[in-house]
C-alpha positions as CSV (number, residue, x, y, z in Angstrom):
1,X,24.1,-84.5,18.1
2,X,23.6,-82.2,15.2
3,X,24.5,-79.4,16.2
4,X,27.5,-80.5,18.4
5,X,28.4,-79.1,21.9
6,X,27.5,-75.6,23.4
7,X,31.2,-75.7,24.1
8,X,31.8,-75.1,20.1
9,X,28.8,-72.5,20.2
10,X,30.6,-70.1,22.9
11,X,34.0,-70.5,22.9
12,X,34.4,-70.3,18.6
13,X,35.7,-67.2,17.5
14,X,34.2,-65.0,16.0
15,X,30.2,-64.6,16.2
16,X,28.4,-64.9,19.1
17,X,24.8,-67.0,19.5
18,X,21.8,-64.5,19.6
19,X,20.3,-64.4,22.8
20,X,17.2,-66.0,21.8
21,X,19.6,-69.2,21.7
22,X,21.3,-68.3,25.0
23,X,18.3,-68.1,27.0
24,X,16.6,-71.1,25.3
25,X,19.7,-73.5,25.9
26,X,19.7,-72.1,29.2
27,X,15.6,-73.1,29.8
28,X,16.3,-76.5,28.1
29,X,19.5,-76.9,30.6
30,X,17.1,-75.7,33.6
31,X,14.3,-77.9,32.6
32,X,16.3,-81.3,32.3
33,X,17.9,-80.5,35.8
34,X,14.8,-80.1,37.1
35,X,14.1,-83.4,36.2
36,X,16.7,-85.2,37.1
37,X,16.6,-83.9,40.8
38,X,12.5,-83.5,41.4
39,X,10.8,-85.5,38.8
40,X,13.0,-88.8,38.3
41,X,12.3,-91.7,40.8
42,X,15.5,-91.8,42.2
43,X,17.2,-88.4,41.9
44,X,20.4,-88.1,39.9
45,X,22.9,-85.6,40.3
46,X,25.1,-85.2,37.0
47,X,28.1,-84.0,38.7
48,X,29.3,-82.8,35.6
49,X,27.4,-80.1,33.7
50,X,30.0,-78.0,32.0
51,X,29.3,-76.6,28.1
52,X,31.1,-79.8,26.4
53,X,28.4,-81.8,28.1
54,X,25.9,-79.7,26.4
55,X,25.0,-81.3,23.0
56,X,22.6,-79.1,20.7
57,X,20.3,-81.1,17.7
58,X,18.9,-80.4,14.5
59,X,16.7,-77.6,16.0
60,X,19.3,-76.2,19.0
61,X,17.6,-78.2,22.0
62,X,20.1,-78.6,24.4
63,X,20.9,-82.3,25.6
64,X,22.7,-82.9,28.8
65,X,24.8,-85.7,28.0
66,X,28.0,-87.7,29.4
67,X,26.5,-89.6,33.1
68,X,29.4,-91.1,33.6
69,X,30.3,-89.1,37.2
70,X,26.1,-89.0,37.9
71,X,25.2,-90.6,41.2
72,X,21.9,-91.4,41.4
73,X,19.9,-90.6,45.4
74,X,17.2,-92.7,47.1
75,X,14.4,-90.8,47.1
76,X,13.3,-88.6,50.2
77,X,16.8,-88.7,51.2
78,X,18.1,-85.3,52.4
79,X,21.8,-85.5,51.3
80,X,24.4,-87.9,51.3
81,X,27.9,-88.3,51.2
82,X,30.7,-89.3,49.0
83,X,34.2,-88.2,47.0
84,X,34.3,-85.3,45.1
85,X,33.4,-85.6,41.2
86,X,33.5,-83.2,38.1
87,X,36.0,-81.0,36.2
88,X,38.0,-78.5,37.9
89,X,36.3,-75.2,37.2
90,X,33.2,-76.3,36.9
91,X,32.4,-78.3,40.5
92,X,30.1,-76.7,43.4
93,X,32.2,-75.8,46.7
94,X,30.1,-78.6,48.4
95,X,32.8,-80.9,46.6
96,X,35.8,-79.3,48.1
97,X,34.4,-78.2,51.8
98,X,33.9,-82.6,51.8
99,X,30.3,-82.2,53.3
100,X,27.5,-84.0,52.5
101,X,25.7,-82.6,49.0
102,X,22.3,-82.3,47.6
103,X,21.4,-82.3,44.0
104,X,22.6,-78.3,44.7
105,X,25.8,-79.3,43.8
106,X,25.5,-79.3,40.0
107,X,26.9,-76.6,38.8
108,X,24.3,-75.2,36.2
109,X,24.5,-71.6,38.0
110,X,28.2,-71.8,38.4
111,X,29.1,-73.4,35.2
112,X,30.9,-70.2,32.3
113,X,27.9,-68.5,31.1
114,X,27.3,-67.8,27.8
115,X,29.6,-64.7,26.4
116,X,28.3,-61.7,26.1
117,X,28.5,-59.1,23.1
């Protein structure tokens, strides 16, 4: 993607993306979760939303990108069960407590918000 990973946006030194940016990476981020868990067929759960799985293009949409730890859920089914997935830091309790998870466990709201300043 153009504009690389949000990871480069937030964690460079030096300045920091206006908040125009922040909020509308975060409403692009919000949107595509919404759906992959509501609006898909069979639901997918990313498993691994973190800010290097972020990619930005020519005009700073953000792009949730890298599937490779998604699972995808029958649809109408409640929850279901399997090993924990995603990068340390960035996973949803769910994964550690081993109970069965809903498309709650990706981690948008847990995932290192954008600094401040």
């Amino acid at each position: 993607m153009k504009n690389g990973a949000v990871s480069n946006l937030i964690f460079r030194h030096g300045q920091r993306p206006r908040w125009k940016l922040r909020s509308d990476i975060v409403l692009d981020i919000a949107r595509f979760l919404l759906y992959l868990h509501e609006e898909c067929e069979n639901q997918i759960i990313h498993c691994d939303i973190k800010p290097l799985n972020i990619l930005l293009d020519k005009n700073n949409t953000a792009k949730i990108a890298d599937f490779g730890l998604a699972k995808l859920r029958i649809k109408d089914q409640m929850r279901t069960k399997t090993i924990f997935r995603g990068t340390r830091g960035y996973m949803a309790p769910e994964w550690l407590k081993n109970v069965p998870e809903t498309t709650k466990v990706d981690p948008s709201s847990k995932a290192t918000p954008l600094p401040i300043s």
